[in-house]
Each structure stands twice: as C-alpha cells, then as structure tokens.
C-alpha positions as a LaTeX table, in Angstrom:
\begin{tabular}{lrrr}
\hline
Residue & $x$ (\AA) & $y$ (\AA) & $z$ (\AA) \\
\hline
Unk1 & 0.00 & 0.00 & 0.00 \\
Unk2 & 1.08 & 3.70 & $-0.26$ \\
Unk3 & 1.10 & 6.48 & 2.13 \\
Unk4 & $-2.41$ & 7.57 & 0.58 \\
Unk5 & $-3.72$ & 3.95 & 0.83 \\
Unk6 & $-3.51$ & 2.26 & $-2.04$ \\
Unk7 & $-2.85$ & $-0.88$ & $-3.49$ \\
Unk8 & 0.39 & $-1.39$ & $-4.78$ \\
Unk9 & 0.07 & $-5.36$ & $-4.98$ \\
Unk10 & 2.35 & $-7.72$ & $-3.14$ \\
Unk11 & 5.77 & $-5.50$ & $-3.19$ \\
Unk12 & 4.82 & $-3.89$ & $-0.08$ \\
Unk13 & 3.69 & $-6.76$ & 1.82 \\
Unk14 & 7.41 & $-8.55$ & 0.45 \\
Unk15 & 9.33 & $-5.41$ & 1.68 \\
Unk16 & 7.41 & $-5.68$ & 5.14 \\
Unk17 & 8.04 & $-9.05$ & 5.78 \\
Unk18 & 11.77 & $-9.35$ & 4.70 \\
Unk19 & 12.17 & $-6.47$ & 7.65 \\
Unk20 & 10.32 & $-8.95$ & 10.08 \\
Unk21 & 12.42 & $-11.72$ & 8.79 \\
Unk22 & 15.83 & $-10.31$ & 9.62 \\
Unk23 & 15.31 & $-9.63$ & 13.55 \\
Unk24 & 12.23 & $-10.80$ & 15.38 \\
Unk25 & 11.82 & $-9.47$ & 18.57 \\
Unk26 & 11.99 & $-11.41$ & 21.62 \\
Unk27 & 8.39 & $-10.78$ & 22.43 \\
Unk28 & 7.59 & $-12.49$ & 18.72 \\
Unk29 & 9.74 & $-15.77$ & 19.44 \\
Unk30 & 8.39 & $-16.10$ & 23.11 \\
Unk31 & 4.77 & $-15.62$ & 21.73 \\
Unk32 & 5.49 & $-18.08$ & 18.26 \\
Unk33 & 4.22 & $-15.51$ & 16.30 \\
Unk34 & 5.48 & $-14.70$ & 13.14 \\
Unk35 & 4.20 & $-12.22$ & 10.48 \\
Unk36 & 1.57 & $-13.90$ & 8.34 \\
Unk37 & $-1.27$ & $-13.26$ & 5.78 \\
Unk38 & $-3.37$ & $-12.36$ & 8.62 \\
Unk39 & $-1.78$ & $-9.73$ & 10.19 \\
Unk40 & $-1.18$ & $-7.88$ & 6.01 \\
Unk41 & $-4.91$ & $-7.68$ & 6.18 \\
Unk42 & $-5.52$ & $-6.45$ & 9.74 \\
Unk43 & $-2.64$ & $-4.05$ & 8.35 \\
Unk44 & $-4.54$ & $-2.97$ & 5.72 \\
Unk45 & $-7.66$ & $-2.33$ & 7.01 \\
Unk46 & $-5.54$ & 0.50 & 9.79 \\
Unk47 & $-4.26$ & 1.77 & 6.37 \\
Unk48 & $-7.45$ & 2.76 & 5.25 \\
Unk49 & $-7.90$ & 5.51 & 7.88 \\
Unk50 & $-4.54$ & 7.52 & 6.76 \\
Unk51 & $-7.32$ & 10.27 & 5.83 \\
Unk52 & $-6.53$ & 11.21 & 9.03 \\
Unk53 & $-2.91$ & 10.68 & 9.08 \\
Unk54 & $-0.10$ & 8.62 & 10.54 \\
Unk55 & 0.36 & 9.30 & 14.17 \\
Unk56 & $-3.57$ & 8.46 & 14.63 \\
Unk57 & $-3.57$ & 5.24 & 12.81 \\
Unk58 & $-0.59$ & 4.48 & 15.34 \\
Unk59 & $-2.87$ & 5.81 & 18.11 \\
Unk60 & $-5.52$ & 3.41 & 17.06 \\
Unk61 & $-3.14$ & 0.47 & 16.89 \\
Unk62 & $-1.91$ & 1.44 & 19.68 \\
Unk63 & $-5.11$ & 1.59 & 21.77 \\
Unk64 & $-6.18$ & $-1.80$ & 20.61 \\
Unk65 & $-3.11$ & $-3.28$ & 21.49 \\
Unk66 & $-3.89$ & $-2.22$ & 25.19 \\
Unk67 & $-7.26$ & $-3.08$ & 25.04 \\
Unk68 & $-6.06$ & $-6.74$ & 24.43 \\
Unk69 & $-3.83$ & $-6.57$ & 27.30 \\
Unk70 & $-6.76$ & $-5.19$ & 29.55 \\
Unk71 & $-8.24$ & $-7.98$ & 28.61 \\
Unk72 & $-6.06$ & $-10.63$ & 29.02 \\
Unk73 & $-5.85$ & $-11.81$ & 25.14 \\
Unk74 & $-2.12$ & $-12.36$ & 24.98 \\
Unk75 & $-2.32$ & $-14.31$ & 21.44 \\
Unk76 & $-4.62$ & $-11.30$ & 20.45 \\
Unk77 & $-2.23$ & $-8.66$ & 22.17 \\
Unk78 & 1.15 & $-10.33$ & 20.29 \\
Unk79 & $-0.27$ & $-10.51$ & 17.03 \\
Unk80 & $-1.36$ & $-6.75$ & 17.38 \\
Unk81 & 2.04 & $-6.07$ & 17.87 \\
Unk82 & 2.85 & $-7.19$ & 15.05 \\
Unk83 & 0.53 & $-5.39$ & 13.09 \\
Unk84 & 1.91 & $-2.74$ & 15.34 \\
Unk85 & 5.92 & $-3.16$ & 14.07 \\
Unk86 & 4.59 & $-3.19$ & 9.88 \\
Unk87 & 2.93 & $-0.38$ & 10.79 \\
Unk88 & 6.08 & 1.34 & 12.60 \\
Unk89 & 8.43 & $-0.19$ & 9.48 \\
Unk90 & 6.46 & 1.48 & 6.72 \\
Unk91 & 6.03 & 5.33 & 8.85 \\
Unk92 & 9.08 & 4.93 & 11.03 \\
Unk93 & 8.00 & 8.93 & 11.61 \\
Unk94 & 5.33 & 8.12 & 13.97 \\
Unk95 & 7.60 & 5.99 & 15.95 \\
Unk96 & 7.85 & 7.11 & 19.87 \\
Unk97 & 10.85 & 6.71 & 22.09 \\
Unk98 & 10.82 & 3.57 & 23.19 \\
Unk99 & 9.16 & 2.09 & 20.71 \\
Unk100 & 9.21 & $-1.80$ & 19.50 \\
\hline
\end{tabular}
C-alpha cells in the first residue's frame, strides 16, 4: 500500500516481511508468532484511515493493542504487535521513544 492507501500489490507486503524476517523481537519468538497473511490484512484495514494521518492510525493500533492486554488476550495482544511493528516499518516517523 502507499502512504495515501492504495494498493500497490504484493511489493509492499514482500518489503514488510523481509524487515520482520531479519530480527524478530523477543516478544515475537516467546509468543510463536510470526508475520503472516493475517496480520497484512488487519494491516490494511488500519491503512485505510490515513485520511486522518499517521500518528492516529498508530494511536488506534496502539489503543487496541492495550485493550487486548486489559483484557487478558495475549495471542490477540502479540499478534497486534505485530501489526503494530509493519505499521512502525512502513512510517518509522510516527515511531515514539521507546518504541518496539
């Protein structure tokens, strides 16, 4: 996908998990989860609000990550995250300090 949204076919999904590949983070070997066809559509469908930009798409993603670990929906909460690190890998400029 681009920055406005839209398709680009399956370069961008390639790119995103080549990054993955390279490094997972403890979190993702500790959890078994590993990028997946899944998580590129739960991607997408946070890429269809960039209307409103970036850093609020993080927000969202963001705020349902916590909401699974209110809840207690670890497999949820890990997969989330990452949705959460494609997301940070494709607008690095809406990473925080700190950040995954």
């Amino acid at each position: 996908m681009s920055r406005s949204g839209e398709l680009e076919g399956n370069g961008f999904m390639y790119a995103q998990r080549r990054a993955f590949d390279a490094a997972p983070t403890s979190n993702e070997v500790m959890s078994g989860v590993r990028p997946s066809a899944q998580h590129d559509a739960l991607l997408a469908s946070y890429l269809l609000g960039l209307g409103r930009g970036p850093s609020a798409v993080r927000n969202l993603i963001v705020a349902d990550l916590d909401g699974f670990l209110d809840l207690g929906l670890k497999r949820r909460a890990a997969d989330q995250l990452v949705v959460l690190r494609a997301f940070l890998a494709r607008f690095p400029e809406t990473r925080r300090f700190g950040d995954c």
